[in-house]
LOBA-889650 format. One record per residue (C-alpha): x, y, z; residue in one letter. Coordinates in steps of 0.001 Angstrom, whole numbers, plus 524288, in hexadecimal, padded with zeros to 5 digits. Layout:
XYZA ...
END
This chain:
20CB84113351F52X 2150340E2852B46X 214D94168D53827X 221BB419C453553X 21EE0420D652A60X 213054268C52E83X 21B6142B325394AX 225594321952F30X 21BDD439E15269AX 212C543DE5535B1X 2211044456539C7X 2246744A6652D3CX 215F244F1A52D4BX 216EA45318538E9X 2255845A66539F1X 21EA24610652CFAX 212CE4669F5333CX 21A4D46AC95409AX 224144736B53834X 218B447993530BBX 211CD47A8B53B13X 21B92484B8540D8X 21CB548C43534F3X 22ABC48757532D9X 22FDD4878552659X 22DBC47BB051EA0X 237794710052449X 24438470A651CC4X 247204669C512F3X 23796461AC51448X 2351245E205075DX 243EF454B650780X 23D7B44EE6513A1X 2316F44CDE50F34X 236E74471F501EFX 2423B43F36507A6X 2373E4382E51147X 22F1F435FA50577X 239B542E1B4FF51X 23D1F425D150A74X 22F09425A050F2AX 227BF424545032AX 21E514193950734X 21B41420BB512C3X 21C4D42FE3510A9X 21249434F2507A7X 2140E44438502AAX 2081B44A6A4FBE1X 210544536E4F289X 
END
């Protein structure tokens, strides 16, 4: 796995837990984000579904 990508899925981890952290609602359009990096990051972005 490259740093870059390690990089990627730490933010998106990380923007994740800071919004549910506040009690926000969930983040709109999550699950298209999540997906649409999961195509283009597939070697690198692993989602436990």
């Amino acid at each position: 796995m490259s740093a870059e990508g390690s990089s990627e899925a730490n933010l998106l981890y990380l923007v994740q837990r800071v919004v549910t952290a506040k009690g926000h609602k969930p983040m709109h359009n999550w699950n298209r984000i999540l997906s649409q990096q999961a195509i283009l990051h597939d070697d690198r972005l692993r989602l436990d579904l």
